[in-house]
C-alpha positions in Angstrom: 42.9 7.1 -39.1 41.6 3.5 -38.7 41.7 4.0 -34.9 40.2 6.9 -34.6 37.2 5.8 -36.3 37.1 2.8 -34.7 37.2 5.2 -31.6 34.7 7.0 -32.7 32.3 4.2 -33.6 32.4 2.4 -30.2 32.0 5.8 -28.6 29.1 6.1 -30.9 27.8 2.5 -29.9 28.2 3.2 -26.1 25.9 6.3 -26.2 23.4 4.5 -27.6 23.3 1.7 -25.3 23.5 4.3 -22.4 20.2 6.3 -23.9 18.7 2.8 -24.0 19.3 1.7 -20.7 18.6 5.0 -19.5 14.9 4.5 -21.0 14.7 1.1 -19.9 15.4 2.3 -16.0 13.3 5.3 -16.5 10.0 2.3 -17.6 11.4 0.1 -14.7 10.9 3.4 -12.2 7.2 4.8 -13.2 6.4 1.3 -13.0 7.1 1.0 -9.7 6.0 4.5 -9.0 2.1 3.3 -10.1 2.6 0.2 -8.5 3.6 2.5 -5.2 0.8 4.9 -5.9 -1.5 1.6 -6.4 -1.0 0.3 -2.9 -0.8 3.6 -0.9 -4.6 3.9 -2.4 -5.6 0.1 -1.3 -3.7 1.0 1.8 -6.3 3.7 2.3 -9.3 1.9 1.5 -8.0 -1.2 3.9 -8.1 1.8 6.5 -11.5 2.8 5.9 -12.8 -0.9 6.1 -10.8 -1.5 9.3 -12.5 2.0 11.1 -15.9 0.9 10.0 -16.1 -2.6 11.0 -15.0 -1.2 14.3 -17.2 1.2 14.7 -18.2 1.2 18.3 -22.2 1.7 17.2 -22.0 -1.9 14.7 -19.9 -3.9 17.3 -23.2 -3.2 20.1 -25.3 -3.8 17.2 -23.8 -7.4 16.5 -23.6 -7.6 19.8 -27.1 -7.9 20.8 -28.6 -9.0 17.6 -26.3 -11.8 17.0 -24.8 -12.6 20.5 -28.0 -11.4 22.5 -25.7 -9.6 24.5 -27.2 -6.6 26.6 -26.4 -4.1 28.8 -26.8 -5.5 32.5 -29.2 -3.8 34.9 -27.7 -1.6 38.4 -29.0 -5.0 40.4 -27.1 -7.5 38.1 -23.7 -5.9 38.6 -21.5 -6.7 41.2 -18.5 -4.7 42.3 -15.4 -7.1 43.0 -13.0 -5.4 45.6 -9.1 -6.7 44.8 
């Protein structure tokens, strides 16, 4: 009878400490889910950044504000033959 409820007890003990653990990996995976939703979303906003400091129209604007760069005339170009 001892054994049995010893048995019983420990069985009693492990389900417990299963359910507990079970919550703890449960926390430890939406966790990383928001962290994994966090940097798809910087991720996206990185992207935007990067497609509008590229912009072809703001690189020919710092271009010839900044650098003073311009586009050459039909005399000033010269055609290189390999």
């Amino acid at each position: 009878m001892l054994l049995l409820f010893v048995a019983v007890l420990v069985s009693a003990i492990a389900v417990s400490y299963s359910a507990h653990w079970n919550r703890q990996l449960l926390n430890t995976l939406y966790g990383e889910l928001n962290e994994r939703d966090k940097a798809q979303a910087e991720w996206g906003r990185l992207i935007l950044e990067q497609s509008t400091w590229t912009a072809a129209s703001r690189i020919e604007n710092l271009a010839s504000e900044q650098l003073k760069m311009r586009v050459p005339s039909a005399d000033e170009v010269r055609m290189v033959a390999p």
